[in-house]
N, C-alpha and C positions, 0 to 999 in steps of 0.2 A: 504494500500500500504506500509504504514511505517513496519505495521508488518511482514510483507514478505522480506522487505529488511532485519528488523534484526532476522527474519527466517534463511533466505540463508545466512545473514555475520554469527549468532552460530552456523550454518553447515558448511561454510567453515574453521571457529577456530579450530572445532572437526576435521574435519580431515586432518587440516595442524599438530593439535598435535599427529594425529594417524601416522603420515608422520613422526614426530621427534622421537617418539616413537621406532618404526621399524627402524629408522636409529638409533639412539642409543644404541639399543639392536642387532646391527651388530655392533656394533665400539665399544662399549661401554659407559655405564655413565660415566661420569667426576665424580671426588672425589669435591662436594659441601661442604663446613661448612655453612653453613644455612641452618634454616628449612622451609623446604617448604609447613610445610601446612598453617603461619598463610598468605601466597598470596592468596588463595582461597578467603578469605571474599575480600581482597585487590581487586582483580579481581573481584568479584560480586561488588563491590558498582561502580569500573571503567566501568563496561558495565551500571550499571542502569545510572554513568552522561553521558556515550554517548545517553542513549532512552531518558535521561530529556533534550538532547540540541538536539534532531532530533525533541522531541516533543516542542521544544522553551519556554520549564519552564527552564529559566536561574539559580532561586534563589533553586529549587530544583536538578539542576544537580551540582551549588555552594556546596549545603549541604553534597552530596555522593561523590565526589571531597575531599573533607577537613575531610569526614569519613576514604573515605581508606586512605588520608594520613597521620589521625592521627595513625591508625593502623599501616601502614608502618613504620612510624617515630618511633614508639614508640617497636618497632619489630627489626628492621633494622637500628635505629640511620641513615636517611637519613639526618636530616640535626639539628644542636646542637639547636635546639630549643625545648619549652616545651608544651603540648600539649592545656594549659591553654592560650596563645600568640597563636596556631594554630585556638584555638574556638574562640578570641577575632576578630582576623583578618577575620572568616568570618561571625560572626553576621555582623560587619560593611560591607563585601561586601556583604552580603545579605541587608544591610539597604539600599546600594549604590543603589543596583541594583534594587530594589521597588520604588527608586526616580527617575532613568534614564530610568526604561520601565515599560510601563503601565498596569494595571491586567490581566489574561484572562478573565476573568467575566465581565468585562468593556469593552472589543472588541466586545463581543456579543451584 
C-alpha cells in the first residue's frame, strides 16, 4: 500500500514539474545564479527521508535528512555552519533516537 502511495505522490511530482515546465517555456525562465544540478542528489536523499519516516525507521530517514543537508549547506551556504558540527549533531540524534524508540527487530 505504502508503495503505491509513493507510486502516485513520484507521479504526481512529474507532472506538477511537466506543468512548470510548459509554463515556463511560455513566460519564460527566470535569470537563476545557482546551479541546479547539485539539488538532484539534495532531492533524492529528501524523498528516501520521506519513504524512511512512512516506513517509521526514524534513525535512517535522521541519516538522509542530515545527507542532503550536508550537501545543500555545503552547495548553497544555507546556514554558517561546518559540515563536521552537521555529522556531530546527528550521530547524537541518531544515539537519541535508539534510546527513545525501540528496534524493528524487537517489535517482531
Amino acid at each position: 500500500m505504502r508503495y503505491m502511495m509513493m507510486k502516485k505522490l513520484l507521479g504526481l511530482g512529474f507532472i506538477l514539474v511537466a506543468l512548470a515546465v510548459v509554463t515556463m517555456g511560455m513566460v519564460g525562465f527566470p535569470k537563476l545564479d545557482v546551479n541546479i544540478w547539485p539539488l538532484f542528489p539534495v532531492l533524492l536523499f529528501a524523498f528516501f527521508t520521506l519513504e524512511n519516516l512512512l516506513k517509521k525507521d526514524y534513525k535512517a530517514s535522521v541519516i538522509c535528512a542530515l545527507i542532503a543537508f550536508m550537501i545543500a549547506n555545503a552547495i548553497y551556504d544555507v546556514l554558517p555552519v561546518s559540515n563536521g558540527l552537521v555529522i556531530t549533531a546527528g550521530v547524537l540524534a541518531c544515539l537519541g533516537l535508539s534510546f527513545l524508540l525501540p528496534d524493528k527487530e524487537s517489535n517482531k
